[in-house]
N, C-alpha and C positions, 0 to 999 in steps of 0.2 A: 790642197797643199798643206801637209804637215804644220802645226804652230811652232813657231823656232821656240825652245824654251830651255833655260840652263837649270841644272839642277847642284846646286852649291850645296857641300858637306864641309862646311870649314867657317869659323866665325860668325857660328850662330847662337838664336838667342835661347833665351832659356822660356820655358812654359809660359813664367809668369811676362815675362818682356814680348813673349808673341801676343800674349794676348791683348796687353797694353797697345802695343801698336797698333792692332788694329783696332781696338776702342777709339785712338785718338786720331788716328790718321782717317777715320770713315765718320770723325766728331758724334760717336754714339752717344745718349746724352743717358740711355736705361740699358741694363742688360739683366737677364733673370738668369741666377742661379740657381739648379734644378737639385733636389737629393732625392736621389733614387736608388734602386736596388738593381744592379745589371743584371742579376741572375732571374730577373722576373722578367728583363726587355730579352732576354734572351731563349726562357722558358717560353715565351710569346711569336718568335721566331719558329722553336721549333713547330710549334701547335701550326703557324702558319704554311709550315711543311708539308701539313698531314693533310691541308684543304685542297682544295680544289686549283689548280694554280689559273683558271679561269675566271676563279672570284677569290680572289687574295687577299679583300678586306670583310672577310666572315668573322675574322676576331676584330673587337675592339683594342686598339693600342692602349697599354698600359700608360697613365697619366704617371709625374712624379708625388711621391707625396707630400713635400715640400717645396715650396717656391719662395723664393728670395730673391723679388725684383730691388734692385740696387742703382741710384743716380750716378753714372759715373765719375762725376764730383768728389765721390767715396769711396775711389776705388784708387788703390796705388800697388806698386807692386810689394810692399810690405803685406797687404790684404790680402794679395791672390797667396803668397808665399804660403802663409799661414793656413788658405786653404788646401792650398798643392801637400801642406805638410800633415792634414788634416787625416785622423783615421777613426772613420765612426762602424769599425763590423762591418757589418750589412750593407751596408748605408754608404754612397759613392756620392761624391759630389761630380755636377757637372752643368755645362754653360749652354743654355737655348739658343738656338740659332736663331731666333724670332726676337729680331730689338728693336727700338725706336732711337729715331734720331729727332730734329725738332722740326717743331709744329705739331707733336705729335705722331710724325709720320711713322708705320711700321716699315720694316725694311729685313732682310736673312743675311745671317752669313752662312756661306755655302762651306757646308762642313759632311764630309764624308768617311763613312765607316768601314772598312775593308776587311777581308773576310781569309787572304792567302796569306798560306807563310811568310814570314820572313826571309829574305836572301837578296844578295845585289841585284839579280835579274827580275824581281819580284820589285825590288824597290824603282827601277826602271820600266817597267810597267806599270804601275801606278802612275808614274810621271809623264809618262806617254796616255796612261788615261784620261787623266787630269790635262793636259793640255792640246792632244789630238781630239781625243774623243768627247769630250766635255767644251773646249773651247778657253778652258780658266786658263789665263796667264799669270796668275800671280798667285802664294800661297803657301805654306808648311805644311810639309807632313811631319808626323807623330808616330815615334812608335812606341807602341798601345800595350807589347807586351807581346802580345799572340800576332798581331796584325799590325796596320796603319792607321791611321787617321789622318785626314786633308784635313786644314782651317784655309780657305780662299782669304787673300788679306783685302778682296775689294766687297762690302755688302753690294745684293741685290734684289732687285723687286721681286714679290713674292710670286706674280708669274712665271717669272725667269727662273726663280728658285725649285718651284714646282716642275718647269718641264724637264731641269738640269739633273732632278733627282729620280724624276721617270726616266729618262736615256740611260742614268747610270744603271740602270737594271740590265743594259745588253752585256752587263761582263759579268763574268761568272768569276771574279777577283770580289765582288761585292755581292754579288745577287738578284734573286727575282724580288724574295720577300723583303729584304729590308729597308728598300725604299717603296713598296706598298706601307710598310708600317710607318715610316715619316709623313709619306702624305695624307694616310688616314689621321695623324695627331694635328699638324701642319706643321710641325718645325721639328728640329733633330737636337738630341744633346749627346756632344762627346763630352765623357771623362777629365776630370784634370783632379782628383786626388784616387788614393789605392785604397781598398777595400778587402773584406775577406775574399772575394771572390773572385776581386780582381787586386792583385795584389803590386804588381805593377804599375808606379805611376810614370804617365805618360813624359816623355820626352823627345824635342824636336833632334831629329837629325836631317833634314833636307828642309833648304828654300828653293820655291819655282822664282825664277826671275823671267819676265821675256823683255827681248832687248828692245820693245818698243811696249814700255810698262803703261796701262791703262789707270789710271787714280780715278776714285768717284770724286765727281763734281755735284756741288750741291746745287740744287736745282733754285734758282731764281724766284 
């Protein structure tokens, strides 16, 4: 049976408030900001085009070359703004899906990168990916410029995180390769400031809501 799920375009929030919410709302207590260069995670795509699609982790995933784990203590939306507004050339800034919450514990948010045009029918498919095919009920898409991007707003375990990014390979709206290449790294970074290559900084325009919203409960 279908997931019921609403896709709201009106009264949304902006980059930096998504991403606050789900910081506080799933009480992350670390998140790593990654600077990277898309046009290398991209030149890495292609390469993995040209493999074998039988063995799809022949390339090593490009690592970022900067990391900037940050307590969310010190994060506000003044902070993210600054980065959202942030333009280094080359050089893109963007958030791991790989964070810890307390105790220590690691935990993902389920963040996906999408590969079809833009268009209302294209945007409804996405949301029909994300919630039929995937199972997510909750979550922003982003659009990235060229494509989409999903931020799930509930973190999950990195099992979970792993099988959800192998299924998303059956659509050809995302791909074979590019979740080969998150799970050869283990965690994914979308974008949130514009760069030369990508020059576009991303902006929300759809919320998933499902009318029976799942919130992470911290575990005992």
């Amino acid at each position: 049976m279908p997931n019921q799920i609403s896709i709201i375009t009106e009264n949304l929030p902006s980059l930096e408030q998504m991403i606050m919410r789900i910081l506080t709302q799933n009480k992350i207590v670390a998140v790593k900001f990654a600077f990277y260069e898309p046009w290398m995670d991209t030149a890495s795509l292609q390469m993995l085009h040209a493999c074998d699609d039988d063995n799809p982790y022949n390339l090593v995933a490009q690592e970022p070359f900067g990391v900037l784990e940050k307590d969310t203590s010190e994060i506000s939306i003044n902070y993210l703004s600054n980065l959202v507004k942030a333009y280094l050339n080359d050089a893109a800034i963007g958030i791991q899906s790989d964070v810890q919450i307390k105790n220590d514990e690691d935990m993902q948010i389920f963040m996906l990168d999408f590969k079809c045009p833009k268009s209302n029918e294209n945007l409804q498919r996405v949301g029909n990916i994300i919630a039929d095919g995937l199972g997510v009920d909750s979550g922003y898409i982003v659009d990235s410029g060229n494509s989409y991007h999903f931020w799930g707003s509930n973190i999950i375990e990195d099992e979970e995180w792993q099988h959800k990014i192998a299924e998303s390979s059956r659509y050809p709206e995302i791909g074979v390769h590019w979740p080969s290449f998150q799970l050869n790294r283990g965690f994914t970074i979308l974008r949130i400031s514009a760069c030369a290559d990508k020059p576009h900084v991303p902006r929300v325009i759809a919320e998933l809501k499902s009318p029976q919203l799942k919130l992470f409960k911290e575990k005992a």
